[in-house]
N, C-alpha and C positions, 0 to 999 in steps of 0.2 A: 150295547151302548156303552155298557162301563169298560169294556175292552176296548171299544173304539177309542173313548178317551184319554183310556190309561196309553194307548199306542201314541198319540197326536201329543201327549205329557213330556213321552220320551224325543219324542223328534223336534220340540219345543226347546226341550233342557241341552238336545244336539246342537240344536242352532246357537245357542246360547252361546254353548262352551267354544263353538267352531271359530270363532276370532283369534281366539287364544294360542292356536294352531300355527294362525298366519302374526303370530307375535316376536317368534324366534329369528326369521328372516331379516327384519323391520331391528331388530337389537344389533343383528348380526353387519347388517349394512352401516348402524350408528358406531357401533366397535371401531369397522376400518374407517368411519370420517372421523375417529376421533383422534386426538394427538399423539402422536408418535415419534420419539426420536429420529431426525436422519441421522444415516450412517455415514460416518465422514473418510473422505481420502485419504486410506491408513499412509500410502506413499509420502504426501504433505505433509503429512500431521509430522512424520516421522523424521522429515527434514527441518521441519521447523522446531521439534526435541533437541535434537542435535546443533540447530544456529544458538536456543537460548541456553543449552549448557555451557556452548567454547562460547559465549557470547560473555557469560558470567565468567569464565574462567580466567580472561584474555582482558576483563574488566580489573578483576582481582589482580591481574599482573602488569599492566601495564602504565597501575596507579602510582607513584614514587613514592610517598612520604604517608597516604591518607587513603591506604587500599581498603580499609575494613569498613571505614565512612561510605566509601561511593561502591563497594560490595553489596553493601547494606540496604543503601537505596537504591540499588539496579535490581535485587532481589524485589523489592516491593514495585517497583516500575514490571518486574517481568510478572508478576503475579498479578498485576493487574491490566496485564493487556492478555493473560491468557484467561481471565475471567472474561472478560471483554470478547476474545476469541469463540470460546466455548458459547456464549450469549448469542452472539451474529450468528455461530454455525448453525443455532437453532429457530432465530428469530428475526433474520436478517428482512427477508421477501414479506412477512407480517408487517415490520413496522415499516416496510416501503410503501405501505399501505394506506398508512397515518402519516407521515412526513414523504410529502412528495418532493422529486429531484429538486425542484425550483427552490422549496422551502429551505432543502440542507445548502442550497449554493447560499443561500440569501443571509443564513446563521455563519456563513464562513465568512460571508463579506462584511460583515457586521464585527465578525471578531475581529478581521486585518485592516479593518479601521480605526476598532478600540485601539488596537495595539498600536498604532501613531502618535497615544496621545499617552502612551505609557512612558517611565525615568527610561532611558537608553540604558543598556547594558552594551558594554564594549563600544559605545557610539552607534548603535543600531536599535532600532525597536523591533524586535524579530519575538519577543515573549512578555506573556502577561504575569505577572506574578499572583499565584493562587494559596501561599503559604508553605504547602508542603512540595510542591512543584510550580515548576514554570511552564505556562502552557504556551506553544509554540502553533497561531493560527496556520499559517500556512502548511504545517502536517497534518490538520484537518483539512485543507483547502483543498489536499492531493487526492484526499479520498471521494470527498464530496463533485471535486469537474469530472471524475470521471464516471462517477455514477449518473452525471448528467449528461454529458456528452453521449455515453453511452442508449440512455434512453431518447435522449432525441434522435440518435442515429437506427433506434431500432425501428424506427415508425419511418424512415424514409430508406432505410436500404431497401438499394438497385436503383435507386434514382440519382445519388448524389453524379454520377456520372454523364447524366444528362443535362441537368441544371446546378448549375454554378451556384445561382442563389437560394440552395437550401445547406450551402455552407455558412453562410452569413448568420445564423443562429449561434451555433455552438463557436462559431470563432468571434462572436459578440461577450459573449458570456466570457471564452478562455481569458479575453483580454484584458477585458477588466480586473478576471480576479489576479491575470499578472502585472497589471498597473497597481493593484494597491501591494503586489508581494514585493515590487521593485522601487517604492515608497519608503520601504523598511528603513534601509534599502535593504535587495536581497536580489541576485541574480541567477544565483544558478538554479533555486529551486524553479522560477518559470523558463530557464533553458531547457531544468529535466521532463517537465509536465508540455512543456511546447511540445517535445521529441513524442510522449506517447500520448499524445491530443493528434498528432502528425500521422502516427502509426495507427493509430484507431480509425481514424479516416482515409484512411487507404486500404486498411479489410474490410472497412464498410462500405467499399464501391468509390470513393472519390478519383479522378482523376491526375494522373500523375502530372499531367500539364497545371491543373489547376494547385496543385502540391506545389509545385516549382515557383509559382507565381507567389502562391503564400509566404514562399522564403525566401524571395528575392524582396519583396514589401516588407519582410521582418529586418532584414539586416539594418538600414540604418537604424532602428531603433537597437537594435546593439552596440552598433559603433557610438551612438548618440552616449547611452551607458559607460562603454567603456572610455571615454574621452572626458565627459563631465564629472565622472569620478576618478580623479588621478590616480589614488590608488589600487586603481582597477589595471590603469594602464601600467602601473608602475611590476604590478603584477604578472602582465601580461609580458612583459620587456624579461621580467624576470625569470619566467620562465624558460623563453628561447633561449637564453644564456644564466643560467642560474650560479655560475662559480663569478659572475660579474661583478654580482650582490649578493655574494656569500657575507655579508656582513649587515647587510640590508634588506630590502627587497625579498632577495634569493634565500634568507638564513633557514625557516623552514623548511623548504625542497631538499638545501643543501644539508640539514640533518635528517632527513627522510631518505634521502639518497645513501648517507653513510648508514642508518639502520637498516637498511634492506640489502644492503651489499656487504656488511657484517655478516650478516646471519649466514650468510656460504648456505648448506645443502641441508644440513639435519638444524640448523640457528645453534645459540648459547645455553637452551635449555628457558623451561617456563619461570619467570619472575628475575632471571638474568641478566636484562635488558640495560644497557648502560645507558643509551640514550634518552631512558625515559626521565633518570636523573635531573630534569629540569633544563636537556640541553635542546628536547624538540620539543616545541611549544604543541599545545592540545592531544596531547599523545595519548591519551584515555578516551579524546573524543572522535576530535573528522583525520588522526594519520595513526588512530590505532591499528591499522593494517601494516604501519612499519613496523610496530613493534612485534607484528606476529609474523613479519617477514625476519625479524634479529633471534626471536626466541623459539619459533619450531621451522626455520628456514625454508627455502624454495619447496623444498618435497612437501611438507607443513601446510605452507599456503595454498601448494597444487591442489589437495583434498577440499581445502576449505570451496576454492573457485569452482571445482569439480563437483559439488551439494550446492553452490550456487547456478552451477549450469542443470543441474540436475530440477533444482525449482522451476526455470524455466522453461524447461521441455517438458515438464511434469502440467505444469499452469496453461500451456500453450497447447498442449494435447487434449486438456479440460476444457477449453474452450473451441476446439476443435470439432468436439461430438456433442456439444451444446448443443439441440435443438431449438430453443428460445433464443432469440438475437438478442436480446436483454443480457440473458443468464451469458450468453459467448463473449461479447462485448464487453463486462465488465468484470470477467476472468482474464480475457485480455489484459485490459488496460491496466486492472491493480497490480498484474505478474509484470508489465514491463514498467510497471514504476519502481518495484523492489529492483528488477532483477536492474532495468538505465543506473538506477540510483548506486548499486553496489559495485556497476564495474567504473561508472565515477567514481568510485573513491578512490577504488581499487587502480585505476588510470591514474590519478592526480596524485598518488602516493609513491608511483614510483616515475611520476616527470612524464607521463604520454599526454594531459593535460593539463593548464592552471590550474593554483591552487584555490580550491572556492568549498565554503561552508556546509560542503553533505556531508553526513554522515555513514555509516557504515550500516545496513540493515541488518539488525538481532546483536550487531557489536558494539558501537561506537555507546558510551554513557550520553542517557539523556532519558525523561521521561514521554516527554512527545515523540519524541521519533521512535520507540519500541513501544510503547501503547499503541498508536498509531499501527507500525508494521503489521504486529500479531493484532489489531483488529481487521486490514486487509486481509491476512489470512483468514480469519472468519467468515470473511464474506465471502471467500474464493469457494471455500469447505462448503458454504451452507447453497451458494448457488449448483455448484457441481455435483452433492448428494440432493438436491431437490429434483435433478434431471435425471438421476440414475432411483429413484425411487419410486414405487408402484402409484400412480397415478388414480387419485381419490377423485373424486370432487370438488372437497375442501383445497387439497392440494392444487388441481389444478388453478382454480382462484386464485392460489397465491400464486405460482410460478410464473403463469400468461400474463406478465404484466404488461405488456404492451396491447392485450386487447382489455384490460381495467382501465386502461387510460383513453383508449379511443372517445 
């Protein structure tokens, strides 16, 4: 009896201990749902190292009288948009989580309406003044339609080509948010965001008849633009003949033209730049591409255009193998707003378009538009390592965004 017991003690203090067993497995599964850094696109990352070092460099040179001032703050502008950067790579699809698309359009249309009721700078209300910067709504604006656009188009591709009216959403929303950027006034930012609101819906299945119609209904509202604002026209006139109104009009283009055809093959060397001497107006900011067309010439530039073409087939390739129509969609869309954006400048600096207020991405001085950039880039990094990463759980919640939302 006492043996019997003492056996039934042991198989008691067995069971006992037996959970403990199945305790390692159960930690082991909590380990991989727990957080983890993604790893991000050494490729990207590595072109975007290289935009904001000549971005700084080509900042420091192309400033005349006051390089050490606007050095100074474009260091603290780039350090805060690679914080900024570094943040979204890791936290992007979380906090899409807590601020739905509708909510970040509704905070941008909120600010480009503050900003109508702000003093004009240069006779335009395009920035709010914050103290240490001026924040520029509408380069929030570029980020937020496309993260919206995008998600409404994840939940209806393969349909948009059937039915016309499930374009009537996203081109509700584009419009508005470019009725209040053309308020400012401001036109070219919603010509550039029209073009990849265009292109996004046309890799999301829309139809190219229905595309066509879309731009045949846009243009009077440009001609409408460029007629009630004469100096839009006066611009435009300027262009086609820019030696016309070399003295008016034309004087911009026409000292943009002579620093780009200065510079010959190898340019004059960094900080050499004669024209920035206060003879081509904004030369630090939207035709700082002249000046790096006078100081490390055509060959110079080629490299530069060559790591901007390279961002694009790098971004376009990410969104390529994107499985989540969200995560494709909005690699998309923020790659061809860098990359439309850069070969505008790059176009209107040396006369193949009008001259119009963009800036140069990772170059041109300003703190919205490189806060901005390098936050696009975060997003790009953090949706494209969320796809290429071992699939949790937890992860998957975050990445399937278009089934959170159903």
């Amino acid at each position: 009896m006492v043996k019997l017991f003492s056996q039934t003690k042991k198989k008691n203090a067995y069971a006992r201990r037996r959970p403990a067993l199945f305790k390692e497995p159960a930690r082991r599964a909590r380990a991989e749902e727990a957080w983890q850094p993604l790893k991000i696109d050494k490729r990207l990352a590595f072109i975007t190292f290289i935009f904001i070092c000549f971005g700084l460099i080509f900042t420091y040179s192309s400033s005349a009288f006051d390089s050490t001032s606007y050095f100074t703050r474009q260091v603290i502008f780039d350090a805060l948009g690679v914080a900024a950067a570094l943040f979204l790579s890791q936290a992007f699809l979380p906090l899409l989580r807590i601020f739905k698309p509708m909510f970040l359009m509704c905070i941008s249309w909120g600010l480009l309406l503050v900003v109508l009721f702000t003093e004009p700078i240069a006779n335009v209300h395009r920035w709010i003044d914050l103290g240490f910067f001026n924040l520029q709504p509408s380069e929030v604006a570029k980020v937020t339609l496309v993260i919206y656009v995008a998600d409404y188009l994840s939940n209806v591709q393969g349909k948009l080509g059937k039915n016309w009216k499930l374009l009537i959403k996203p081109l509700a929303v584009s419009a508005v948010t470019f009725a209040l950027m053309m308020k400012a006034p401001d036109l070219g930012t919603p010509m550039l965001m029209g073009a990849v609101v265009v292109l996004m819906l046309f890799v999301a299945g829309a139809s190219l008849k229905h595309l066509g119609i879309l731009f045949a209904m846009s243009l009077p509202v440009i001609l409408y633009q460029l007629i009630f604002y004469s100096y839009r026209l006066e611009r435009l006139l300027s262009f086609l003949n820019p030696e016309a109104q070399a003295g008016g009009a034309g004087y911009q283009l026409t000292q943009s033209f002579l620093a780009v055809g200065s510079g010959g093959w190898f340019g004059k060397g960094l900080g050499n730049s004669e024209l920035k001497l206060e003879y081509l107006p904004a030369a630090h900011t939207d035709f700082i591409f002249s000046i790096m067309c006078e100081e490390i010439g055509l060959i110079g530039v080629l490299v530069i255009i060559a790591f901007f073409c390279w961002l694009l087939v790098r971004g376009v390739s990410l969104a390529r193998v994107a499985k989540n129509g969200f995560n494709s969609l909005v690699i998309f869309g923020l790659t061809m707003t860098i990359s439309i954006q850069a070969f505008f400048n790059m176009a209107m600096a040396i006369g193949l378009l009008p001259t119009k207020g963009i800036p140069l991405p990772f170059f041109s001085y300003g703190g919205s538009s490189v806060i901005m950039t390098l936050a696009m880039v975060g997003i790009i990094l953090n949706l494209a390592a969320s796809e290429a990463a071992p699939k949790t759980r937890r992860q998957d919640d975050f990445t399937d965004y278009r089934n959170r939302n159903r």
